[in-house]
C-alpha positions in Angstrom: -14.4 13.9 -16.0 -12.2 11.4 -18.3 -9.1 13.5 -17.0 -10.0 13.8 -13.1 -10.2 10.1 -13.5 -7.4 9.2 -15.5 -5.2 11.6 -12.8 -7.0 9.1 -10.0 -5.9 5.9 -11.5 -2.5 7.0 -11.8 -2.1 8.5 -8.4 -3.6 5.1 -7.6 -0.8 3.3 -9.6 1.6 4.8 -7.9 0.8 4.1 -4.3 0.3 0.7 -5.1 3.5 0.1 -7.0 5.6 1.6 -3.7 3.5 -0.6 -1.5 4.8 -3.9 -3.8 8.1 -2.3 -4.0 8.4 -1.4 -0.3 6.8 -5.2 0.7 9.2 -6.6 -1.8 12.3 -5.2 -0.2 11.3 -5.8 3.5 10.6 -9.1 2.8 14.1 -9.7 0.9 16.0 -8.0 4.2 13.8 -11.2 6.1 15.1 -13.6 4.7 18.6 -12.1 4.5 18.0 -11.8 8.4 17.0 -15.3 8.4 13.6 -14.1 9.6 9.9 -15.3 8.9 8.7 -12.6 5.5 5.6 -11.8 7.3 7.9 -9.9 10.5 9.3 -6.6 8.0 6.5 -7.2 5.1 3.5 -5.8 6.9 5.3 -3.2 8.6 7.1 -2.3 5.3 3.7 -2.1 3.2 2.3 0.0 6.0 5.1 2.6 6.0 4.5 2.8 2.3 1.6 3.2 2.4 1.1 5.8 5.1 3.5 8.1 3.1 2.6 7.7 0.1 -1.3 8.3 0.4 -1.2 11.2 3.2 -4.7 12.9 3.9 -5.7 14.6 1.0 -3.5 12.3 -1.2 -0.3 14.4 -1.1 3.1 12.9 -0.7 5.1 13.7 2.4 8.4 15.6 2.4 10.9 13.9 0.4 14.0 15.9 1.9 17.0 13.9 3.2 16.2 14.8 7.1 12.9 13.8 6.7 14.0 10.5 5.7 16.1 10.6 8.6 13.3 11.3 10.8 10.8 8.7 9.8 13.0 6.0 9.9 14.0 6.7 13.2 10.8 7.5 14.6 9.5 4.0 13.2 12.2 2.2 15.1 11.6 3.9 18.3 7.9 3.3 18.0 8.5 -0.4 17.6 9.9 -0.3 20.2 7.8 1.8 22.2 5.2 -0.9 21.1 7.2 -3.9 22.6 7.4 -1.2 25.4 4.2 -1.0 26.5 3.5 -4.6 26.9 6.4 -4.5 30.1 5.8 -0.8 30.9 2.6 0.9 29.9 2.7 3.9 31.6 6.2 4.6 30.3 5.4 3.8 27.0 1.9 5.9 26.8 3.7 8.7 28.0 6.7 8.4 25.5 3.5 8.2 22.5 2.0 11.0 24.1 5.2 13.0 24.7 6.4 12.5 21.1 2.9 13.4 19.2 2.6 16.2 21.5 6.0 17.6 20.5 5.0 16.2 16.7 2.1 18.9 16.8 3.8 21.6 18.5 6.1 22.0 16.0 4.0 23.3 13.6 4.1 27.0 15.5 8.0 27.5 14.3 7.2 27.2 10.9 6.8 25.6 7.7 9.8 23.2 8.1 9.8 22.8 11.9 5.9 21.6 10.7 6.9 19.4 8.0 8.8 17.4 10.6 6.1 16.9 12.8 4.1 15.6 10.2 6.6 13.2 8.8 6.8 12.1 12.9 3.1 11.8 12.7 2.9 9.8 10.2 5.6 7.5 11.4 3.7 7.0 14.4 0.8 6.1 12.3 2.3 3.3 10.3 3.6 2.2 13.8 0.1 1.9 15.7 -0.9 0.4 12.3 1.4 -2.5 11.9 2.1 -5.5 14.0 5.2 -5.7 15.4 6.9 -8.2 17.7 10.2 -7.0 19.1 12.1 -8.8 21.7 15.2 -6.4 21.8 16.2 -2.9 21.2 18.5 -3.9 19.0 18.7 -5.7 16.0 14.6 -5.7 15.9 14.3 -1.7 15.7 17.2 -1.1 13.7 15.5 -3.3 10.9 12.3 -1.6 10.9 14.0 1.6 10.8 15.7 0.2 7.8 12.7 -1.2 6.4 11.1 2.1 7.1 13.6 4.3 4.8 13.5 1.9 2.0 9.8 2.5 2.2 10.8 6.2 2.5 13.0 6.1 -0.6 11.0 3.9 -2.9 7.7 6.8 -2.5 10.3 9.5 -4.9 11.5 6.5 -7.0 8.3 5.4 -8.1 6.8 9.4 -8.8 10.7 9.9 -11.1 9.9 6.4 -12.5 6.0 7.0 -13.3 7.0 10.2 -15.0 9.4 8.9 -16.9 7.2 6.6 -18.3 3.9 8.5 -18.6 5.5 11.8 -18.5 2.9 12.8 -15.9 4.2 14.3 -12.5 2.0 13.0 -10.2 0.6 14.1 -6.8 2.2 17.7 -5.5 3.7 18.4 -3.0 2.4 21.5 -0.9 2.8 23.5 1.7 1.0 23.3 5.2 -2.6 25.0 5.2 -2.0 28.6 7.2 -3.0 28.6 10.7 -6.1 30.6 12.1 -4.6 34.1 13.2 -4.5 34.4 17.1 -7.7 36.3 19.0 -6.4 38.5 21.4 -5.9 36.7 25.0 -6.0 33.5 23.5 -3.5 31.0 22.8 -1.3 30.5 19.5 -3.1 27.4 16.9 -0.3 25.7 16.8 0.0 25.6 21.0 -3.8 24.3 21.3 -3.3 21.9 19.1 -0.7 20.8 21.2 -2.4 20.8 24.2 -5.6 19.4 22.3 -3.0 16.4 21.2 -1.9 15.9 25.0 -5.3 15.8 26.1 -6.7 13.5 23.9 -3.7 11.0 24.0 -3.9 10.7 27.3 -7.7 10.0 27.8 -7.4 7.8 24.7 -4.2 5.5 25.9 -6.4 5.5 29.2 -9.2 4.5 28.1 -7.7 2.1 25.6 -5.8 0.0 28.3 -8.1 0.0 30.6 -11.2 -0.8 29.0 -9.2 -2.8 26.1 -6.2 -4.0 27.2 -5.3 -6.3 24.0 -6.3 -3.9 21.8 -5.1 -0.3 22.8 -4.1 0.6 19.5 -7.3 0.6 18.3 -8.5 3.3 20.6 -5.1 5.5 20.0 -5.0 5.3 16.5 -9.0 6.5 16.3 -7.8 9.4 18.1 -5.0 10.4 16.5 -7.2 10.3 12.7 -10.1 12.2 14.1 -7.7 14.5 16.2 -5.2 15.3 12.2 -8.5 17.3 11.5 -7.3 21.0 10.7 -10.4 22.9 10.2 -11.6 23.2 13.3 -15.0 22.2 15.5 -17.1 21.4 12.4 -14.4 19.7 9.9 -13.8 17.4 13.8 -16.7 16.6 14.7 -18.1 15.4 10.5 -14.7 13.2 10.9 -15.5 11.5 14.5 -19.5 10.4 12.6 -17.6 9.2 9.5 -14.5 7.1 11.6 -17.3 6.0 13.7 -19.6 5.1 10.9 -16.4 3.3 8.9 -15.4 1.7 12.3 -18.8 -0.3 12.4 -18.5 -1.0 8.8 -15.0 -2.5 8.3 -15.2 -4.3 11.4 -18.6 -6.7 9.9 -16.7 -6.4 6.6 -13.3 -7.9 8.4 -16.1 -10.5 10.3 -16.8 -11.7 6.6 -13.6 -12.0 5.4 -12.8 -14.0 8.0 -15.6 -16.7 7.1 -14.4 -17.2 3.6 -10.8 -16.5 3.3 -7.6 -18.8 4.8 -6.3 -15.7 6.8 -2.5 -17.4 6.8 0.0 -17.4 4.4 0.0 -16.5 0.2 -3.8 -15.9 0.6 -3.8 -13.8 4.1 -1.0 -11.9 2.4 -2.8 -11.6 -1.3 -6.2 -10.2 0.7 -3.7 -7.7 2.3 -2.9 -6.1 -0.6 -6.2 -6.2 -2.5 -7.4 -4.6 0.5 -4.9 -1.9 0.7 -5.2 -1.0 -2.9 -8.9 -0.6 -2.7 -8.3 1.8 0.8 -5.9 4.0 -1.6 -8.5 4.0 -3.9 -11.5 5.4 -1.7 -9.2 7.9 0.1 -10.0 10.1 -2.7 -14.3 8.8 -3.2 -15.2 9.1 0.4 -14.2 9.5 4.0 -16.6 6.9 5.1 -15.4 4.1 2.8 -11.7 5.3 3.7 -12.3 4.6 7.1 -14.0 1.1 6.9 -11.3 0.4 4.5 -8.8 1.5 6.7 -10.5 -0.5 10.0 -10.5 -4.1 7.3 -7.2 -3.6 7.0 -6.0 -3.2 10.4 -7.8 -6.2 11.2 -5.6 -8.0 8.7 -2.4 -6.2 9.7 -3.0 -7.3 13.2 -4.1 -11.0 13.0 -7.5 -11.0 13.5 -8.8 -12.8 10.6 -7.6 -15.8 12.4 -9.2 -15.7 15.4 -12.9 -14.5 13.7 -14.4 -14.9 17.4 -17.2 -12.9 18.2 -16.6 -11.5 21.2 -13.4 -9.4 19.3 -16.7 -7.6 17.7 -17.8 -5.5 20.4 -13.8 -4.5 21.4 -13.0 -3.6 18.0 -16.0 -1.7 17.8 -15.8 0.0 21.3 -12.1 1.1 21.0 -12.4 2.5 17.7 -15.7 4.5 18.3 -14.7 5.7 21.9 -11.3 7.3 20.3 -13.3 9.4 17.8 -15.6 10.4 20.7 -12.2 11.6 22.6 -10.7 13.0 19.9 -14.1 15.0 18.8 -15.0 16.0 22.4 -11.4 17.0 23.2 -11.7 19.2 20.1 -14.8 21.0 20.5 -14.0 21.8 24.7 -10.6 22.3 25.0 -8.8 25.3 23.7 -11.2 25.1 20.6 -9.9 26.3 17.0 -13.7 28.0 15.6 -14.2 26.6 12.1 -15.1 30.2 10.9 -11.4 31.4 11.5 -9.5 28.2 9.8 -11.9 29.2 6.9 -11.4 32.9 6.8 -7.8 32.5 7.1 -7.5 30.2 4.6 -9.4 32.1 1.9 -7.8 35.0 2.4 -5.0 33.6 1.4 -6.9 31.8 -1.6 -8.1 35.7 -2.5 -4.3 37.1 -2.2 -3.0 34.0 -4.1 -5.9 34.5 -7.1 -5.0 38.4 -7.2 -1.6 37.5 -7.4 -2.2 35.3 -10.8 -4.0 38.1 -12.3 -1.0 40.3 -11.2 1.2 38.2 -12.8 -0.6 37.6 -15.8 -0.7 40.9 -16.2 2.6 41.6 -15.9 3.9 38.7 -18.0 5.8 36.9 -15.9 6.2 34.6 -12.6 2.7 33.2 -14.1 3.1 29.1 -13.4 4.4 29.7 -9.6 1.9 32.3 -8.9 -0.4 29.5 -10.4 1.3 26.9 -8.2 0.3 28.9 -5.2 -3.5 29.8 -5.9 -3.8 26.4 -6.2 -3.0 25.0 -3.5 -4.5 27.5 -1.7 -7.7 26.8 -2.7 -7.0 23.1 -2.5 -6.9 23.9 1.3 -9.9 25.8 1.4 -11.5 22.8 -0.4 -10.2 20.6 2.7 -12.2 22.7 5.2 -15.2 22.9 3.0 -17.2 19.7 3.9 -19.2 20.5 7.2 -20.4 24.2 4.9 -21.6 22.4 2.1 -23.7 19.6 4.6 -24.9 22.3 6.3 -26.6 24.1 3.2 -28.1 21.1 2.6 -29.5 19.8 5.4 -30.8 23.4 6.7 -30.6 25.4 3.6 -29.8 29.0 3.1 -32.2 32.4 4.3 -31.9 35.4 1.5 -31.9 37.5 4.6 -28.9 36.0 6.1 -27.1 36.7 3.2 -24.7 34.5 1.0 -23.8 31.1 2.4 -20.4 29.8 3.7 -20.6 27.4 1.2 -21.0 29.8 -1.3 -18.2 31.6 -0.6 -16.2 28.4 -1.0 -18.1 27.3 -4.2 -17.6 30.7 -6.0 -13.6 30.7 -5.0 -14.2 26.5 -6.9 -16.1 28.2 -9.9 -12.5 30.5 -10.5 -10.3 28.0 -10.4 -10.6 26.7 -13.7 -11.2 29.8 -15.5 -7.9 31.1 -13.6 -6.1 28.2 -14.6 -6.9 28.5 -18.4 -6.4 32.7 -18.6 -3.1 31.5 -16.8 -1.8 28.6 -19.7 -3.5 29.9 -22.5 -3.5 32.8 -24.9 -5.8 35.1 -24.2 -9.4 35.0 -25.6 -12.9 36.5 -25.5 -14.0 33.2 -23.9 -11.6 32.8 -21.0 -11.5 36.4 -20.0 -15.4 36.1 -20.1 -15.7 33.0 -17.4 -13.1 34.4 -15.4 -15.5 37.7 -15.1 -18.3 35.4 -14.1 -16.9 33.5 -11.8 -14.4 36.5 -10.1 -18.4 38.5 -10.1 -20.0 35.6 -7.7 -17.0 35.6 -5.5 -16.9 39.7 -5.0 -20.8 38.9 -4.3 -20.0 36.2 -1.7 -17.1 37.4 0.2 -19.0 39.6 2.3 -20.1 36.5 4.7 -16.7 36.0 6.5 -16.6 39.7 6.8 -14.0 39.8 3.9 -15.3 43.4 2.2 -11.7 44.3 2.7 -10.0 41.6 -0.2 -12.8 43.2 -2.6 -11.1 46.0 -3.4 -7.8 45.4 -2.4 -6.8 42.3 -4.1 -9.5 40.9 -5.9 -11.4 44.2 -7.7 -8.0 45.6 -8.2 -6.6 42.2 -10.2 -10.3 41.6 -11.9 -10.8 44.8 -13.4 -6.5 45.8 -14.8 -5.6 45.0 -18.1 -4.1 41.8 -18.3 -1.1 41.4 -20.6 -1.2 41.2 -24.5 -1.6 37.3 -25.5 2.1 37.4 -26.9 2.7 38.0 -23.6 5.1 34.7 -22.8 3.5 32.6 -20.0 6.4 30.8 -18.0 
């Protein structure tokens, strides 16, 4: 518990020393500009923060193009932004158009993917900071310059944070595997690219015409609820937490704005205490990640100084009705079943953990066969949520067999024993949890209808001899 604790306040660290670093620089390029600080910091702590503290706390790409594309993408959605206050037809469709193609692009594979989420999360930043831009150019060429500094300081902080610490921080890993395609039905990646489209366009919709001021609110609610990649359930338990968040960080923003001067050194101070906590809870709970979220938007956008009460009901209506959209488009159009996105994903889990054992075995290619069971079950842990409330609310039926959430627990249960038959020489102890846990997960697997992975890659890597312990373990 001391270690999964230490590993949070330093992840924590991290994100918050970009976030200075990232403000610091935007608001030096201000006053360089001769602008007020307040124009690039806000957007600058937002694009920091967006990619540095990713859902599920992992850092985005840090290749060169990837740079390339966020900054751009951050200038054009400024000015997208300024956009649709002429325009807002042309502007929605340009958001639509881009998160469409954003989500899309996950079909042509893992790099074609990792674009679209650095675009994504471009986009996010954008609907997330104020912006006020009066002209193409300079205004967007600043924030897309603001936007790679706040790109390049996410790497310099994890190089300098090792350095010091000599920990490595958060991982990088690679996208989750999409649900295989049932025959006559579309490809994932296309229905999530139609299920994008759709709820966009009812969101922007709905946003400017119900709440014309506050648009934003709606689209952004969407686009969180819509990121959710494990199908029906893991979309609809994120639409009851944004909505549950929404209602809380708005009273909590209604507070603040009682008892704090909203303007200048203080406005800016509550800012970041507020930001640091939302990195924080990312990690505790969804629910206090959203509220968080929701408090801080209200201080990105101004309204602690306007703490009328009529802004109560918008804020609240915009950011609940997007979650509805976003849920409802989910569950009715082109649906992804949450059984699928789980069976997919701990197949490859199964394959990943025989693969250890393989390599164990053998002797060698041990740490990236590691590398990968790990963050395969990392992603089975993603999807796990709605299982694991549904065993408790309704419990489980001996006749029914094993649990969901089972399954998902056993895989948990072999992750550490995995992880020290991987590092460590071989002993009595180790290979005796690793029977243990790899027994309950044999037992379990029949409840996604995965009999098949028993004896092909998990009984055949449980029961060979693994390698002597002078084996050397790279």
């Amino acid at each position: 518990m001391a270690q999964i604790r230490a590993a949070w306040a330093y992840r924590l660290a991290l994100v918050v020393a970009t976030v200075l670093l990232s403000l610091g620089s935007a608001v030096a390029l201000a006053r360089l500009a001769g602008l007020p600080a307040q124009t690039l910091a806000l957007p600058g702590a937002a694009y920091a923060f967006v990619l540095s503290r990713r859902a599920g706390g992992r850092p985005a790409g840090e290749e060169p193009a990837h740079a390339v594309v966020f900054s751009a993408v951050a200038g054009a959605a400024a000015g997208l932004a300024g956009l649709m206050t002429r325009q807002p037809v042309l502007g929605a469709a340009a958001f639509v158009a881009l998160l469409t193609a954003a989500a899309w692009a996950r079909r042509f594979g893992a790099k074609a993917g990792g674009v679209g989420v650095t675009v994504v999360l471009a986009l996010i930043a954008a609907l997330m900071s104020p912006t006020h831009v009066r002209a193409w150019w300079p205004d967007c060429g600043r924030l897309a310059l603001v936007a790679l500094m706040a790109f390049c300081w996410v790497p310099a902080v994890r190089w300098a944070g090792h350095r010091l610490t000599g920990l490595p921080g958060p991982e990088g890993r690679r996208p989750a595997p999409l649900p295989p395609t049932r025959p006559g039905s579309r490809a994932p990646g296309t229905r999530r690219a139609l299920q994008t489209a759709v709820s966009l366009t009812a969101a922007f919709t709905v946003g400017l015409l119900l709440f014309p001021g506050h648009w934003s609110w709606t689209v952004l609610s969407a686009v969180i609820v819509g990121l959710a990649t494990g199908g029906r359930g893991n979309l609809l338990l994120r639409a009851v937490e944004r909505g549950a968040g929404a209602v809380a960080g708005t009273m909590a923003a209604t507070v603040l704005a009682m008892v704090v001067d909203p303007h200048g050194t203080p406005g800016i101070v509550l800012i970041l205490v507020v930001l640091t906590t939302t990195a924080g809870l990312r990690e505790v709970s969804r629910t206090l990640f959203a509220a968080a979220v929701t408090t801080l938007m209200s201080l990105l956008h101004g309204y602690l100084g306007r703490p009328d009460a009529h802004l109560l009901p918008a804020r609240l209506g915009a950011l609940t009705l997007g979650a509805v959209l976003a849920a409802a488009v989910g569950w009715f159009v082109v649906p992804v079943r949450s059984g699928d996105v789980l069976r997919s994903r701990l197949a490859v889990a199964v394959g990943a953990l025989a693969a250890v054992l393989g390599a164990r075995r053998r002797g060698e290619g041990v740490e990236a066969a590691l590398t990968r069971f790990e963050q395969a079950a990392a992603a089975v842990e993603d999807v796990a949520r709605p299982y694991r409330l549904h065993r408790r609310l309704f419990g489980t039926s001996p006749a029914d067999g094993p649990h969901r959430a089972d399954l998902v627990d056993a895989l948990r249960e072999c992750r550490e024993p995995v992880r020290a038959l991987a590092v460590t020489p071989l002993s009595e102890e180790s290979l005796s949890d690793l029977g243990v846990a790899l027994e309950r997960l044999v037992r379990a697997l029949p409840a996604l209808g995965l009999v098949h992975l028993v004896e092909a890659d998990v009984g055949g890597g449980a029961h060979s001899e693994p390698a002597p312990a002078t084996s050397p373990v790279r």
